[in-house]
C-alpha positions in Angstrom: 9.9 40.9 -1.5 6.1 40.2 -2.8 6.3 41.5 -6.3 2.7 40.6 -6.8 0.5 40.0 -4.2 -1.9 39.0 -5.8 -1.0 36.9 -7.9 1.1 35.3 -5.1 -1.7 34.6 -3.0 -3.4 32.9 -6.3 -0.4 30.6 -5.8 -0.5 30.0 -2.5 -4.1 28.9 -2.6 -3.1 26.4 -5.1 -0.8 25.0 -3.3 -2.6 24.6 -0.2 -5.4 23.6 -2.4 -2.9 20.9 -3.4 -1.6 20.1 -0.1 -5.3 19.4 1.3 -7.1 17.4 -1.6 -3.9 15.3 -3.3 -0.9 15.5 -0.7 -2.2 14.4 2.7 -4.3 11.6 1.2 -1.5 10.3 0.0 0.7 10.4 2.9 -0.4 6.6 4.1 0.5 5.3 0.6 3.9 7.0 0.4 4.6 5.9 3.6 4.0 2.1 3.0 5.5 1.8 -0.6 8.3 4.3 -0.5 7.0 5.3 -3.6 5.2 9.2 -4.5 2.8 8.1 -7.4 3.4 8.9 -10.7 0.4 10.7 -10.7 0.8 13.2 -7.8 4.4 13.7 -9.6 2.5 14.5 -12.8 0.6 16.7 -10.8 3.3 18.9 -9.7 5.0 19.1 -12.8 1.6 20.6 -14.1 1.0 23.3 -11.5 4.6 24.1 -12.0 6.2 23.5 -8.8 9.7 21.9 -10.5 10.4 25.5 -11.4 9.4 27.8 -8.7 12.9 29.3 -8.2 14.1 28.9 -11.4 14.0 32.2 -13.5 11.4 33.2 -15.6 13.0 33.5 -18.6 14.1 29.9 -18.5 10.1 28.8 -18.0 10.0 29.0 -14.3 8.4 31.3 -11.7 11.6 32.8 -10.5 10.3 33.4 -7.2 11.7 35.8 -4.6 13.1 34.3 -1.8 10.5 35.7 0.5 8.1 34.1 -2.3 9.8 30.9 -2.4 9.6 30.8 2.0 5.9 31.7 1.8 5.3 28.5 -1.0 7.5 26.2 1.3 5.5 26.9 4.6 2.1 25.6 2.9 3.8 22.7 0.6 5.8 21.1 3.6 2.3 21.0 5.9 2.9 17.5 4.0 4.9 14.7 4.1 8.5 15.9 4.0 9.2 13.8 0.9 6.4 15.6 -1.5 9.1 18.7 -1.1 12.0 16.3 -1.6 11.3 14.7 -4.9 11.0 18.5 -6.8 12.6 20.4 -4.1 16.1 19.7 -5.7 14.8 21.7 -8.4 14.0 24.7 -6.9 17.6 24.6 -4.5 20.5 22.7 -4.5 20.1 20.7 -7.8 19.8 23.7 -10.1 20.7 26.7 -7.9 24.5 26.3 -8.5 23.6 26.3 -12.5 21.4 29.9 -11.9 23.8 31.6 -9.4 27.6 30.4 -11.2 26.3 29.1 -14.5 27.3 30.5 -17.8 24.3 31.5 -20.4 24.8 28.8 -22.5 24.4 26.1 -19.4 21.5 28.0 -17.8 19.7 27.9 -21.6 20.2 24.1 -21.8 19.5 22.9 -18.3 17.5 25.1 -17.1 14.0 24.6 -18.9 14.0 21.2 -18.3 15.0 21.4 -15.0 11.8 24.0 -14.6 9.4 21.5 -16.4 10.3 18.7 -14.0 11.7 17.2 -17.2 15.1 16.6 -15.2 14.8 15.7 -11.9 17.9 17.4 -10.0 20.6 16.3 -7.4 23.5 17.9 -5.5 25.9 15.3 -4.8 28.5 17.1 -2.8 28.7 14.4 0.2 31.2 11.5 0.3 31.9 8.3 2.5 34.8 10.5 4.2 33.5 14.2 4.1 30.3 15.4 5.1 30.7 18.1 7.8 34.2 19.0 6.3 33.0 19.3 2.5 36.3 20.9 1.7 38.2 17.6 1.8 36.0 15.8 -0.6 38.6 13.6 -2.4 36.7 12.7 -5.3 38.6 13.9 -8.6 38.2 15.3 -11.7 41.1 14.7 -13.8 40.9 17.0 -17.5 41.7 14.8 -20.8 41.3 16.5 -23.3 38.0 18.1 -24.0 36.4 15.9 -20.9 37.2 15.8 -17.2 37.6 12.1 -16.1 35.8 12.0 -12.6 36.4 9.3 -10.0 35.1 9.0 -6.6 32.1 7.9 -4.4 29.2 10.6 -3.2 27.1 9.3 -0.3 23.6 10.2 1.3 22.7 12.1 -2.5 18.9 12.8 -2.7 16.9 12.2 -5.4 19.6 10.2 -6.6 18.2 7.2 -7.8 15.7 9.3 -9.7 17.8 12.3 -11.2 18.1 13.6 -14.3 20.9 15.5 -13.8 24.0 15.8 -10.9 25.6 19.3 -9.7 28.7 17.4 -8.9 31.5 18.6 -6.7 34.9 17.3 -7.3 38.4 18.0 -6.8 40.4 19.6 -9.7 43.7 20.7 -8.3 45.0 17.4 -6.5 47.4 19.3 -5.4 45.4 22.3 -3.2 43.8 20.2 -0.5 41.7 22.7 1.0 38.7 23.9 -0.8 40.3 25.8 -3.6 40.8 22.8 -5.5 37.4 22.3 -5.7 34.9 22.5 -9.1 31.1 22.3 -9.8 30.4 20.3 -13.1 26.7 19.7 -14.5 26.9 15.4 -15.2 24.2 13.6 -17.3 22.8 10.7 -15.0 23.0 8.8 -18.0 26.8 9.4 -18.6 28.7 6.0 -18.8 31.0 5.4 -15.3 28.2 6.0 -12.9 26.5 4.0 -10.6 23.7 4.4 -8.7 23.1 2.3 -5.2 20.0 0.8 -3.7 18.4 3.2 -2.1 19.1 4.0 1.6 17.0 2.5 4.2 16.3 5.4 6.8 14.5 6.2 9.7 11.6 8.8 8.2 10.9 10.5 5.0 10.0 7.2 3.3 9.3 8.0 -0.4 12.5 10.6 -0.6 15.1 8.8 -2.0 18.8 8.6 -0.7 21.8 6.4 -2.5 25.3 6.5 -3.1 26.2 7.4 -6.9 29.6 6.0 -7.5 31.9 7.7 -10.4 34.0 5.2 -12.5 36.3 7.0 -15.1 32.8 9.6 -16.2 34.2 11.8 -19.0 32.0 14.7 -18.4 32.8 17.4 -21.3 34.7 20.3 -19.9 31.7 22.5 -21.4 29.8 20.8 -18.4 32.3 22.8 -15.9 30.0 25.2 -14.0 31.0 28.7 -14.6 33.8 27.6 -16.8 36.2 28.2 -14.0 38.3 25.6 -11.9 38.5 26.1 -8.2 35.1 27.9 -7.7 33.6 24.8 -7.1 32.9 25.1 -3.2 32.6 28.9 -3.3 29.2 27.8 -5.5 28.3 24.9 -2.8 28.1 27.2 0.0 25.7 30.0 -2.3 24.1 27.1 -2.9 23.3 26.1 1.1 23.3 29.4 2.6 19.7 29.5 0.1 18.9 26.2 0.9 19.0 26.6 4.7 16.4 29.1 4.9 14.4 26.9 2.5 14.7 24.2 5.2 13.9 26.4 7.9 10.6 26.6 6.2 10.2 23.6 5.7 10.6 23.0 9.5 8.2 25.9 10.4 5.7 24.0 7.7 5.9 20.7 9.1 5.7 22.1 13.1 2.6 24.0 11.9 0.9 20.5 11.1 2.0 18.4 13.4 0.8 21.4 16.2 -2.5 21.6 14.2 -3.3 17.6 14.0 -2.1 17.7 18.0 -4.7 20.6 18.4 -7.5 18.9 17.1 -6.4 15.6 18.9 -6.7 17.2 22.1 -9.9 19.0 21.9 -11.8 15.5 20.6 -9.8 13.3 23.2 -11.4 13.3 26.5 -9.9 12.1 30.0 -11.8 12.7 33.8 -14.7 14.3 31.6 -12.8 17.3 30.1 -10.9 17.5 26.7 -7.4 17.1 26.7 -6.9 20.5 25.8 -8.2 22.0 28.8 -5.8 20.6 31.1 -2.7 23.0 31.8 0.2 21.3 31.2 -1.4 20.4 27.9 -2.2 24.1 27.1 1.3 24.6 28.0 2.8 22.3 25.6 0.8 23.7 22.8 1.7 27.5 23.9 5.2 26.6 23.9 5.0 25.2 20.4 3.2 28.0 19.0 5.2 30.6 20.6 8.6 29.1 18.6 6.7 28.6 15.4 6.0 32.5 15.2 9.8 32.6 16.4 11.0 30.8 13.7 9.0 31.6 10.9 9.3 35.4 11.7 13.1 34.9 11.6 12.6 33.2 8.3 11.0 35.8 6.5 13.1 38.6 8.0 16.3 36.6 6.2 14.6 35.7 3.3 14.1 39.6 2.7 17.7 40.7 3.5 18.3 38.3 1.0 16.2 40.0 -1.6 17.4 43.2 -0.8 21.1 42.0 -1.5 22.4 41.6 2.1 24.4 39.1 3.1 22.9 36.2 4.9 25.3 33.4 5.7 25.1 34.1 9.1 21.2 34.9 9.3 20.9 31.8 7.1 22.7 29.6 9.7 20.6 31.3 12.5 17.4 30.2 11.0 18.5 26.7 9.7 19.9 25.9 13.5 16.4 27.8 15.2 13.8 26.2 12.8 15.3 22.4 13.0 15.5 22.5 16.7 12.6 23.7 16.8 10.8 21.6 14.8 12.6 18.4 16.7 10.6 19.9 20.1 7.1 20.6 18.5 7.1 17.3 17.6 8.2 15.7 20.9 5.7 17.7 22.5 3.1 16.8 20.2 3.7 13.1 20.5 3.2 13.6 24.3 0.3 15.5 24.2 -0.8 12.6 22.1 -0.2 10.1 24.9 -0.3 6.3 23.8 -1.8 7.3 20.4 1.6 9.2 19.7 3.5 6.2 19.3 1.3 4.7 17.1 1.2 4.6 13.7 -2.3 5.6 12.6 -1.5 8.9 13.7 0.8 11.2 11.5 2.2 13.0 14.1 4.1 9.3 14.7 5.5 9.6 11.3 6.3 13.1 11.1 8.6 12.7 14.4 10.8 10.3 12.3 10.4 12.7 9.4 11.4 15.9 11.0 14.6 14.1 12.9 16.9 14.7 9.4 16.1 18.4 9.8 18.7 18.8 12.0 21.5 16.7 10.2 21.4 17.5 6.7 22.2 20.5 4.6 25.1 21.1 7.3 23.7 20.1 11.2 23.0 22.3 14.1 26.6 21.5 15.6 28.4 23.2 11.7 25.7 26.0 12.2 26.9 26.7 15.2 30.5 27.1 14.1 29.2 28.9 11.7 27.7 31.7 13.2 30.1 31.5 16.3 33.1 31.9 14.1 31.2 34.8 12.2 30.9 36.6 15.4 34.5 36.1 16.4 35.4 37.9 13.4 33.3 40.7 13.5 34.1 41.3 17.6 30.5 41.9 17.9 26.5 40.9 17.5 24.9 41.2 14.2 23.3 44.6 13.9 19.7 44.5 13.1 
């Protein structure tokens, strides 16, 4: 669903505009201070990327999800952490407040979420549940006119930088499955929480993971999302069906650069006289790359268009988030290898981006729960998806 095309393709050249002149110059920087400058941030804040997703009546762009796909292809030919620090925004950090929010929540949060304002974080994760998000144990006890919320959230993005927690926590102690479960909107700021050092990880220096430890947080029940106990999860998994075809992108964007940098590599390195790119089994590495990015990406779009048109995508969702990750994971082997020694060095981005791209697969539910997922899906139905 392109509502305007022209005026989408204005965006679109921005952001590729963007990507070339302010993004990829500063990938070596990110890279050795963990840091995105202030600058670039202040930059994306301007051109309004903070609030692509969010509607337009709350100051954002309220992209389609087709839209939003198409914006995510160009931004993530990037570093994956330029898309990290406002991609929260635009999914899992405000996505629960527009899809379950009540009006008064989405007119408080929402602009500033949009503006970049609030930076926003999803912390559904804990030390004991991942995977099995239902048996989250951290609680949210009400006293009064506050919850009292206690508990320990692990691997949270943005954390050390947000503005603002969707936090998932157990209401009912007594319903262990995911009924108990509630969404609450909790000010970074509120007394009780903690946030840890930052993670150490393999790739995506400059995206920021830590644990954010709750400590008797009074969060004011007005803060419950919805204003409804027990939806809580029901809301979470909105929340990452959306998000999964958002990474998806994200995959298809980043195996789009690294197949670009490899092409380019290959046609200026020479061995016995020729380029590398007209040997064979090179060509054959690169054909194979190209032939599952068009996979992916045409998946991608296809599900991000039943979604506009009101379908039901959980499956579809899962489908592109398990395709587009594993994909991704063997562009960038093949790109490494086509860039022989220079692959495992560091001078070349195609040596960070294989670190990068290696979470693709693991978070926002990994190819093993998609799996499930859409294997359970079809046990239920007794048949393939129709198309």
């Amino acid at each position: 669903m392109i509502r305007a095309p022209e005026t989408h393709r204005l965006l679109l050249d921005t952001v590729t505009r963007f990507v070339r002149e302010k993004l990829v110059p500063a990938e070596d920087e990110v890279a050795e201070t963990d840091n995105i400058p202030h600058d670039i941030v202040a930059a994306m804040r301007e051109i309004g990327l903070f609030g692509l997703t969010v509607p337009e009546e709350f100051g954002g762009f309220g992209l389609t999800m087709e839209e939003e796909v198409d914006v995510t292809f160009e931004l993530t030919r990037a570093s994956p952490a330029f898309r990290s620090i406002m991609g929260t925004n635009n999914g899992i950090g405000s996505q629960g407040i527009v899809i379950d929010g009540t009006p008064e929540q989405k007119s408080r949060w929402l602009p500033r979420l949009a503006t970049g304002e609030l930076i926003g974080s999803f912390a559904l994760t804990e030390p004991g549940s991942g995977s099995d998000a239902a048996s989250l144990t951290t609680s949210a006890r009400l006293d009064g006119d506050a919850y009292v919320v206690n508990g320990t959230k692990r691997y949270i993005t943005n954390a050390p930088e947000a503005g603002l927690f969707t936090l998932m926590a157990r209401t009912d102690g007594a319903q262990k499955g995911a009924g108990g479960v509630s969404a609450f909107i909790v000010e970074a700021g509120s007394p009780g929480i903690t946030v840890g050092r930052p993670d150490r990880k393999m790739g995506q220096r400059g995206a920021h993971t830590a644990d954010v430890i709750f400590e008797n947080c009074r969060v004011p029940a007005e803060n419950l999302i919805g204003g409804k106990e027990g939806m809580g999860f029901k809301t979470a998994m909105k929340v990452l069906d959306k998000g999964r075809l958002t990474i998806g992108a994200a995959c298809v964007g980043s195996a789009s650069r690294m197949l670009d940098d490899t092409i380019a590599y290959t046609l200026e390195r020479k061995q016995f006289g020729e380029p590398l790119a007209q040997f064979q089994l090179i060509q054959a590495m690169l054909a194979d790359s190209q032939a599952e990015l068009y996979a992916a990406r045409s998946m991608i779009v296809d599900a991000a268009r039943r979604r506009d048109d009101g379908q039901d995508v959980s499956v579809h969702a899962s489908c592109c988030k398990l395709f587009a990750s594993e994909m991704c994971g063997r562009v960038a082997d093949r790109c490494v290898q086509a860039h022989g020694g220079a692959g495992y060095i560091s001078d070349y981005a195609v040596e960070r981006f294989y670190r990068d791209v290696r979470l693709f697969r693991i978070f926002e539910g990994t190819t093993q729960i998609q799996q499930i997922i859409i294997g359970r899906a079809l046990a239920r139905r007794g048949s393939s998806l129709t198309y």
